[in-house]
C-alpha positions in Angstrom: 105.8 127.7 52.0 103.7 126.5 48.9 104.1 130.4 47.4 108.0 129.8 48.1 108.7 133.5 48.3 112.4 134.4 48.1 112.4 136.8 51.3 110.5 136.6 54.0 110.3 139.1 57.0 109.3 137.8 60.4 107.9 141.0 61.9 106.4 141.1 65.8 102.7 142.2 65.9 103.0 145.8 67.7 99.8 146.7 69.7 99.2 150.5 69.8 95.5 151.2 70.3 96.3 154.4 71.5 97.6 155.7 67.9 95.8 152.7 66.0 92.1 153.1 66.7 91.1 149.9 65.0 93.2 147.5 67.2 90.9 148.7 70.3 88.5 145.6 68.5 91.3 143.2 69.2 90.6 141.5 73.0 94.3 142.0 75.2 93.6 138.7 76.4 94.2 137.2 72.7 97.4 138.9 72.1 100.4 136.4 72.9 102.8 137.4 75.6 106.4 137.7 75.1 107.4 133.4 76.1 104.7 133.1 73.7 105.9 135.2 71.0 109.4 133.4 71.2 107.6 130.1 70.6 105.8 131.0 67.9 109.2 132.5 66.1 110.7 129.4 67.4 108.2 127.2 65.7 107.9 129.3 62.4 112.1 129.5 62.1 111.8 125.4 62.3 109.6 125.4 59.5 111.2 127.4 57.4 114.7 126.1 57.8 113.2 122.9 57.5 112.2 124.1 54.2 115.7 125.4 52.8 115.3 128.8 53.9 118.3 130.7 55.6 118.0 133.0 58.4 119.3 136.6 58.2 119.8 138.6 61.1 117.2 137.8 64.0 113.7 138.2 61.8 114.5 137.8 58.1 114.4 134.3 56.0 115.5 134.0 52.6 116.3 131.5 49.8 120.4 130.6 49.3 120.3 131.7 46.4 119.3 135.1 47.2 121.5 138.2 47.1 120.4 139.3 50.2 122.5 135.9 52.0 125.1 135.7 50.0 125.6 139.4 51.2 125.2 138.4 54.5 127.8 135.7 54.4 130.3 138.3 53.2 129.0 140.9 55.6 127.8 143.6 53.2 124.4 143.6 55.2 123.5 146.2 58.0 119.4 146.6 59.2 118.0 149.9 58.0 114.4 151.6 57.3 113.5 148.3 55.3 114.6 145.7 57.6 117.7 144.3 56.3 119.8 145.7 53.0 122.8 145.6 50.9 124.9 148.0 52.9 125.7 150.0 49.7 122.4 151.3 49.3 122.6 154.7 51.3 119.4 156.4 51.0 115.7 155.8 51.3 112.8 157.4 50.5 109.5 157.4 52.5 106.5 157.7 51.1 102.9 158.9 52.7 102.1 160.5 56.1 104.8 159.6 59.1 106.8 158.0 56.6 111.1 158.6 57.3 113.5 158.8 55.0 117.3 158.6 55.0 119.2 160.8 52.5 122.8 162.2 53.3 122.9 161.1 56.7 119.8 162.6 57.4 116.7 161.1 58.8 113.9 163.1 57.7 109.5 162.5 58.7 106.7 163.0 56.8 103.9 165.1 58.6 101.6 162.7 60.6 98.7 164.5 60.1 96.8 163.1 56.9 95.2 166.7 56.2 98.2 168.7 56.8 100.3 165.9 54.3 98.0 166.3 51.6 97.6 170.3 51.9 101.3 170.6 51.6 101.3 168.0 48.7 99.3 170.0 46.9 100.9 173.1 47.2 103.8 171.3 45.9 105.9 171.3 49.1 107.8 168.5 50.6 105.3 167.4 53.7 108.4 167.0 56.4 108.5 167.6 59.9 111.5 170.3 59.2 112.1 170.1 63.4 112.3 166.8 63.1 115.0 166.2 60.5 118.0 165.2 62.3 121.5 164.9 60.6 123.9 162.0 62.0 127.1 163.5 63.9 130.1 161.2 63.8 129.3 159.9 67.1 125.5 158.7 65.8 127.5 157.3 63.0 129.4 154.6 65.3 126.5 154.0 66.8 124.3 153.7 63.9 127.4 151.1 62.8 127.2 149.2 65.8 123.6 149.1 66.8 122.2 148.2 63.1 125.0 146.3 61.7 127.1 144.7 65.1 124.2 143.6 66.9 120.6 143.1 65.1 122.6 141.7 62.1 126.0 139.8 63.3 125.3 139.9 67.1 128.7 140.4 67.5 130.8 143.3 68.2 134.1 143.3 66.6 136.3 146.2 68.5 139.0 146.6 66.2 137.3 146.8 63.1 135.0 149.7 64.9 138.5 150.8 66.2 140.2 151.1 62.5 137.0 152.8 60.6 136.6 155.3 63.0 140.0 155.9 65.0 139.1 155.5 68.1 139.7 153.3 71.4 136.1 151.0 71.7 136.6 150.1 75.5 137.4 154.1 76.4 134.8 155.2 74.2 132.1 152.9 75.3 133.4 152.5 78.7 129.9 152.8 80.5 128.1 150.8 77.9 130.7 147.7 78.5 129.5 148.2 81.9 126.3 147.7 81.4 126.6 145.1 79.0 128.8 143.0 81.4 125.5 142.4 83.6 124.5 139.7 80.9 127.1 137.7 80.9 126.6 135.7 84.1 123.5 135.0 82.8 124.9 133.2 79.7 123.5 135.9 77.0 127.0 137.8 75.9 130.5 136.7 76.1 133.7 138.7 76.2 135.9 135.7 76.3 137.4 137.0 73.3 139.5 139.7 73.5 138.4 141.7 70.6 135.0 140.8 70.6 131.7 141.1 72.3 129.3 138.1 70.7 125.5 138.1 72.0 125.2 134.0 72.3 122.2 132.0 71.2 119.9 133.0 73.8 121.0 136.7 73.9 119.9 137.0 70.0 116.3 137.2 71.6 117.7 140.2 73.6 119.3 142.1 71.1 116.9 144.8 70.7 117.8 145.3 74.6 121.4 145.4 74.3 121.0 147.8 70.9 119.7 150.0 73.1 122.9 150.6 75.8 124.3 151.9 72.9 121.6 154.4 71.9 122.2 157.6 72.9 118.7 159.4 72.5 117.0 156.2 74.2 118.9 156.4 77.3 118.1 160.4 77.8 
């Protein structure tokens, strides 16, 4: 708070000691839980709001006075590779081993393998895994839309502007996914009382990342 920074980004702690040898030195026991994890981002977005910050999407804080909220107010602002951006900026580029970049609709990954990154560097060769590049089809491109943009930065589906960008029919085309998303809304955590909207409610927001992924095709394979 005293450094005032204009952004800040909320990020959960992600325990991997299987890929990340060092965190095998950090006890399980000492890791928060989930409840706990929604406390402490409870407590934190208290603070910071209490200190003129304004939230952006579920994890992001930033000044008024920033571009990034005024975007967000309009609704320029979709999440991406950097957390939350200006929609208009369309490509990324990922530096160092297993980094991803996003050029052209294309997601492209930088070789894990330290040695095998450098080797290539040096003979002056991009260092991508070429089997892993994968260009977006027109049906990754309404979902991109709706996972990163509809629900981890609006939480709110709006059918007939998904309807007019990209001709189609939302409830045939996503028939099976309103299905599934339907099973939430006894419990209070989406609503389809509007008829051209689905809107994750206040305690759905800590769900998103779970009802993101009815809409991902390659998770649910």
């Amino acid at each position: 708070i005293k450094m005032s920074p204009d952004r800040i980004a909320m990020l959960t702690y992600v325990h991997y000691p299987a890929i990340y040898e060092l965190q095998k030195l950090i006890p399980q026991s000492s890791i928060p839980n989930s409840f706990m994890r929604v406390l402490l981002a409870d407590l934190a977005e208290e603070i910071l709001i209490g200190h003129g910050y304004k939230k952006v999407g579920f994890d992001h804080y930033v000044r008024q006075d920033n571009n990034l909220y005024k975007a967000y107010v309009d609704k320029r602002v979709s999440r991406d590779l950097m957390g939350y951006s200006v929609e208009k900026r369309q490509h990324f580029i990922g530096f160092g081993s297993s980094a991803i970049s996003y050029i052209d609709n294309t997601f492209y990954h930088n070789r894990t393998n330290l040695k095998e990154y450098y080797s290539m560097l040096d003979e002056n060769v991009l260092p991508i895994e070429s089997t892993l590049a994968h260009t977006l089809s027109t049906d990754d491109l309404i979902r991109n839309e709706i996972i990163q943009k509809c629900i981890l930065s609006y939480f709110e589906i709006d059918k007939d502007e998904i309807n007019s960008r990209y001709n189609i029919s939302f409830d045939d085309y996503f028939c099976a996914e309103v299905k599934a998303l339907k099973e939430y809304e006894s419990d209070g955590l989406i609503s389809f009382e509007h008829p051209k909207k689905i809107i994750i409610k206040d305690w759905g927001k800590y769900f998103a990342r779970h009802f993101a992924y009815v809409f991902d095709a390659y998770y649910n394979k």
